[in-house]
LUMNUDO-974967 format. One record per residue: residue in three letters; x, y, z of N, C-alpha, C in turn. Coordinates in pm, 1 decimal, m for minus. Example, Ala and Ser with C-alpha at 12.3 -4.5 7.8 and 13.67 -1.06 7.14 Angstrom:
<gudrens>
+------+----------+----------+----------+----------+----------+----------+----------+----------+----------+
| code |     n_xx |     n_yy |     n_zz |    ca_xx |    ca_yy |    ca_zz |     c_xx |     c_yy |     c_zz |
+------+----------+----------+----------+----------+----------+----------+----------+----------+----------+
|  ala |   1319.0 |   m569.0 |    780.0 |   1230.0 |   m450.0 |    780.0 |   1320.0 |   m330.0 |    780.0 |
|  ser |   1285.0 |   m225.0 |    708.0 |   1367.0 |   m106.0 |    714.0 |   1290.0 |      3.0 |    787.0 |
+------+----------+----------+----------+----------+----------+----------+----------+----------+----------+
</gudrens>
This chain:
<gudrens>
+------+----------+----------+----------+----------+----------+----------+----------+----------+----------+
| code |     n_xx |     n_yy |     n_zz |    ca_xx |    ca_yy |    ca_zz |     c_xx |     c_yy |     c_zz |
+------+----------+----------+----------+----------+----------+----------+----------+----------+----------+
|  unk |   6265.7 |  15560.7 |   5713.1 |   6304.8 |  15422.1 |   5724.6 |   6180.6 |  15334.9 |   5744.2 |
|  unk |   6174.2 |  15265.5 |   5663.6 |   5995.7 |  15159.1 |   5617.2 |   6062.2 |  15051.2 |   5767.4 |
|  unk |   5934.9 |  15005.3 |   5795.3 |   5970.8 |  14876.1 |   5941.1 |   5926.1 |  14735.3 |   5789.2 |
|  unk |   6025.2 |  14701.5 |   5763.5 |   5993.3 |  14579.3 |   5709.9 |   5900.5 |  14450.6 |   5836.2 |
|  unk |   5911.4 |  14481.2 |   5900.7 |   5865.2 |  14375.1 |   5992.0 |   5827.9 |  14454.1 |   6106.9 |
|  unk |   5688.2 |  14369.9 |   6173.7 |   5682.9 |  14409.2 |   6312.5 |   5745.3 |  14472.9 |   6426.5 |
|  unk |   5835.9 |  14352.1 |   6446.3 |   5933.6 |  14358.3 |   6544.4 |   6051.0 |  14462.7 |   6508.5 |
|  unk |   6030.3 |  14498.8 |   6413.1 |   6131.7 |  14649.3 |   6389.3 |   6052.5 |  14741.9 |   6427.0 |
|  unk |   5900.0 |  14737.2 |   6456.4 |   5834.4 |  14903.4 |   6521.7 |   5897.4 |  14917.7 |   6665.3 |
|  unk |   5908.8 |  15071.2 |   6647.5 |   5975.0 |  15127.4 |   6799.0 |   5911.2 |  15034.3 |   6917.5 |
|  unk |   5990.0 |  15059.2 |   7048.5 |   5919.3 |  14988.8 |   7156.4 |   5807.7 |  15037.9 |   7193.2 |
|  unk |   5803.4 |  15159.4 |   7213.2 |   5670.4 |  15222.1 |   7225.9 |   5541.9 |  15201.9 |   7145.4 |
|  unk |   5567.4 |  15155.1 |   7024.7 |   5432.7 |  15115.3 |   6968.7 |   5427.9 |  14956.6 |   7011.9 |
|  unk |   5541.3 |  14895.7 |   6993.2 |   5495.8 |  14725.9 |   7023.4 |   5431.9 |  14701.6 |   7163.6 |
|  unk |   5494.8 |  14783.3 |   7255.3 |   5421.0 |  14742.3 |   7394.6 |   5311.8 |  14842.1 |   7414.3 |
|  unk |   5246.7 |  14916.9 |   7344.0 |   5163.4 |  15005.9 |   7372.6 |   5043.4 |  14949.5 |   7307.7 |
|  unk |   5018.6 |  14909.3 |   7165.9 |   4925.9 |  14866.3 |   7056.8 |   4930.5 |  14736.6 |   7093.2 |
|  unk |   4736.2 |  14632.7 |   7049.0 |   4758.5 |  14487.3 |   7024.2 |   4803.0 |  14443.7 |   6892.3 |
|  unk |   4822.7 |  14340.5 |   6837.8 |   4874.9 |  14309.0 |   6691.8 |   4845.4 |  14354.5 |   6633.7 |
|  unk |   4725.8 |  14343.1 |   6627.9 |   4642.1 |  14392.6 |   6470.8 |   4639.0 |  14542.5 |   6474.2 |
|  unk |   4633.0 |  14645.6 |   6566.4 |   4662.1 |  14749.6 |   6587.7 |   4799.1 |  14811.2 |   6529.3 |
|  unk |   4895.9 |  14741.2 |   6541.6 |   5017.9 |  14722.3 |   6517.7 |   5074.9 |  14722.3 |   6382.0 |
|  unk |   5017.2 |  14638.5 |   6338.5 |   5017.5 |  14598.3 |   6135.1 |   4916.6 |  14741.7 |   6063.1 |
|  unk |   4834.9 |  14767.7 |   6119.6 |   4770.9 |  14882.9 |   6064.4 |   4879.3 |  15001.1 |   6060.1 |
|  unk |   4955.9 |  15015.3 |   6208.2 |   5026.0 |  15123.2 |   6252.4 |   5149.8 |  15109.4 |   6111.3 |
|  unk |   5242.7 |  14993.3 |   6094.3 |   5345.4 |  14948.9 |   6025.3 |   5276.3 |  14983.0 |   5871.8 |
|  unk |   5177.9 |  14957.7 |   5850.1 |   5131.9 |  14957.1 |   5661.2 |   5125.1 |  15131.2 |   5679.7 |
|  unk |   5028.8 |  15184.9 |   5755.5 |   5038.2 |  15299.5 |   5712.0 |   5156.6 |  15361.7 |   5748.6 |
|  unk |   5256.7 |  15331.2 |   5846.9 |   5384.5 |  15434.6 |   5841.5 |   5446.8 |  15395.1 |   5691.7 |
|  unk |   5436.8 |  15261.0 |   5667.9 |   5551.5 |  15266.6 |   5526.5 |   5471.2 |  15353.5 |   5432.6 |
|  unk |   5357.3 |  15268.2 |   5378.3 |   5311.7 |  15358.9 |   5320.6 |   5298.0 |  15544.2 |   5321.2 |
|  unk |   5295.4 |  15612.7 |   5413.3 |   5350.7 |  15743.0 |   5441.9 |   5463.0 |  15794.4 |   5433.8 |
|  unk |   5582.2 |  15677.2 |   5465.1 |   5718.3 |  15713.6 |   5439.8 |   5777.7 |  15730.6 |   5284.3 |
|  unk |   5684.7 |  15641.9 |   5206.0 |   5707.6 |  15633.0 |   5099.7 |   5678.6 |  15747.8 |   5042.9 |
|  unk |   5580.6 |  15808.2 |   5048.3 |   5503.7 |  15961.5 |   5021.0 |   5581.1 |  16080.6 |   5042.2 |
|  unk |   5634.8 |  16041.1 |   5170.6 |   5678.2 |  16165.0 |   5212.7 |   5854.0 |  16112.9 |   5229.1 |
|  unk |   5931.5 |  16056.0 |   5176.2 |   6053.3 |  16030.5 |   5230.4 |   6139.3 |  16108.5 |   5101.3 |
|  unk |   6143.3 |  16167.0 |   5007.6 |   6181.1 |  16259.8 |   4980.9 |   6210.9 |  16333.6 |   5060.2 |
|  unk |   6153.5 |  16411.3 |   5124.7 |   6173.5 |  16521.8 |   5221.3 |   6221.5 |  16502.9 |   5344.4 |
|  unk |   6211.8 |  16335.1 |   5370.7 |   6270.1 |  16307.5 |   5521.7 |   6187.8 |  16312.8 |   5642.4 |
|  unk |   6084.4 |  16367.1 |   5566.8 |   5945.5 |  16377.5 |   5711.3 |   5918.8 |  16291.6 |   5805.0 |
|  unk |   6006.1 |  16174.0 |   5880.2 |   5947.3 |  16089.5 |   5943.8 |   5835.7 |  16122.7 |   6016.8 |
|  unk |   5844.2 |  16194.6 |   6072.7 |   5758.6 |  16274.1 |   6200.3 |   5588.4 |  16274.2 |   6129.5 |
|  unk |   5584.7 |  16361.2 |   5995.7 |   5473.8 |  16351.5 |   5939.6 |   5403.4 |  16203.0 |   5928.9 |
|  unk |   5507.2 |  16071.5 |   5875.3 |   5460.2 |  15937.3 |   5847.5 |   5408.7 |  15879.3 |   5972.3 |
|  unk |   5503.4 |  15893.9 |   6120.4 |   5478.4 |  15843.6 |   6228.9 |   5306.5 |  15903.9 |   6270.6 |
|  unk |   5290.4 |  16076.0 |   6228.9 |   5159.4 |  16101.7 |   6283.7 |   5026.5 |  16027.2 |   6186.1 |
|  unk |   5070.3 |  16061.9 |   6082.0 |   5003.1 |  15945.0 |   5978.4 |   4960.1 |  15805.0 |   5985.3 |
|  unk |   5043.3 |  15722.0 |   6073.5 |   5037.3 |  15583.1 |   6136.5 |   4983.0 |  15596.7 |   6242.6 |
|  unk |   4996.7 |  15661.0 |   6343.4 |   4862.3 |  15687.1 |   6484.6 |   4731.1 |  15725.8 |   6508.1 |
|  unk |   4719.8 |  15835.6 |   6330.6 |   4604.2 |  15841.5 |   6308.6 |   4531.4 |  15739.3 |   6243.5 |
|  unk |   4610.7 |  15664.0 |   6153.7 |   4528.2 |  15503.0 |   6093.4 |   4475.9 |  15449.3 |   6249.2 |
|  unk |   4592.0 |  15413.7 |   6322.6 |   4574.3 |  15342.0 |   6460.2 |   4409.1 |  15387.4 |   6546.4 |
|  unk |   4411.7 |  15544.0 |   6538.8 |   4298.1 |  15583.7 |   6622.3 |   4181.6 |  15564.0 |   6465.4 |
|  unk |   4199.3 |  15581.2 |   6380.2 |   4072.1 |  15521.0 |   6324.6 |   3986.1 |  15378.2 |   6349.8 |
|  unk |   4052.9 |  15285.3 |   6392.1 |   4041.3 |  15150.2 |   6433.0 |   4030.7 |  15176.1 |   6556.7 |
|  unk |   4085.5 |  15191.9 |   6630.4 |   4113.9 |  15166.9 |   6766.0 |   4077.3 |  15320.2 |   6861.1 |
|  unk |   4046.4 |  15266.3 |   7015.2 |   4005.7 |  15412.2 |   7076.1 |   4082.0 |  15337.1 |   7233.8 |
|  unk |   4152.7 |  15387.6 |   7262.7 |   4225.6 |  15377.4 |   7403.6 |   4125.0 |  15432.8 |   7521.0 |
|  unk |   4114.7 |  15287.7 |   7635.8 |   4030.7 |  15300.8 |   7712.1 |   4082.8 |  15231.6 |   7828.8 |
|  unk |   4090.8 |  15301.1 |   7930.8 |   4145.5 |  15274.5 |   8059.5 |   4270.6 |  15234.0 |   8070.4 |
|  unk |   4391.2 |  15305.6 |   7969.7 |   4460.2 |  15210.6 |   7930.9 |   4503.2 |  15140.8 |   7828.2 |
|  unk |   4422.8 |  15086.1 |   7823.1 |   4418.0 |  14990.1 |   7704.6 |   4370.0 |  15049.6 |   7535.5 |
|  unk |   4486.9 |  14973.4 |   7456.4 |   4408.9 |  15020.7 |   7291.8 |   4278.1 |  14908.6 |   7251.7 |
|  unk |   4162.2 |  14907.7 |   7257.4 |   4050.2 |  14847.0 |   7219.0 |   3997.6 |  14862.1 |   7089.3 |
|  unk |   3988.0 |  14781.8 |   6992.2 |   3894.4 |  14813.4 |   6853.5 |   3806.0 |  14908.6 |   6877.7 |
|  unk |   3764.5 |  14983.4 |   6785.3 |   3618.0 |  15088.9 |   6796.1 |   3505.3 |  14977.9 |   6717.9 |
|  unk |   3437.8 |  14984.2 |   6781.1 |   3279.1 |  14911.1 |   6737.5 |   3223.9 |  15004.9 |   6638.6 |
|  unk |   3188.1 |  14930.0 |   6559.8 |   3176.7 |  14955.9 |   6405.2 |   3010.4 |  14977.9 |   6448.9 |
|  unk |   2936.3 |  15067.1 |   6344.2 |   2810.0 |  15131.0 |   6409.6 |   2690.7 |  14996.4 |   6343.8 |
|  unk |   2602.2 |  14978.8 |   6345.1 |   2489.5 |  14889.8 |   6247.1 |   2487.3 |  14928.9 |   6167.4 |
|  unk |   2496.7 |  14878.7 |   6047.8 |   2476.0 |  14921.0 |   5912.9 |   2313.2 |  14927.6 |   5847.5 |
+------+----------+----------+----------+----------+----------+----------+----------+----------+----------+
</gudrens>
């Protein structure tokens, strides 16, 4: 099931992630669901969307924080 919208991600991601954290989490679950929804895999799409999330983002004290991008 694709989250057409934000406010359709579970509670646990809306109060856990900041926005933009959030929209990353939502593009890559649809996008994954789409891949894999033949088979019904939610589970696979959801781990698929937390790992986009921790590519961006690194949870610290708490909190989900952007990862600082290195000098180019």
């Amino acid at each position: 099931m694709p989250y057409p919208d934000i406010a359709d991600l579970p509670p646990s991601v809306r109060h856990a992630l900041p926005l933009h954290a959030q929209e990353i989490y939502r593009a890559a679950f649809n996008h994954a669901w789409a891949r894999y929804a033949a088979s019904g895999d939610e589970a696979t799409a959801h781990r698929i969307a937390w790992a986009a999330v921790k590519r961006a983002y690194t949870k610290r004290d708490g909190a989900w924080t952007p990862r600082l991008l290195p000098d180019a």
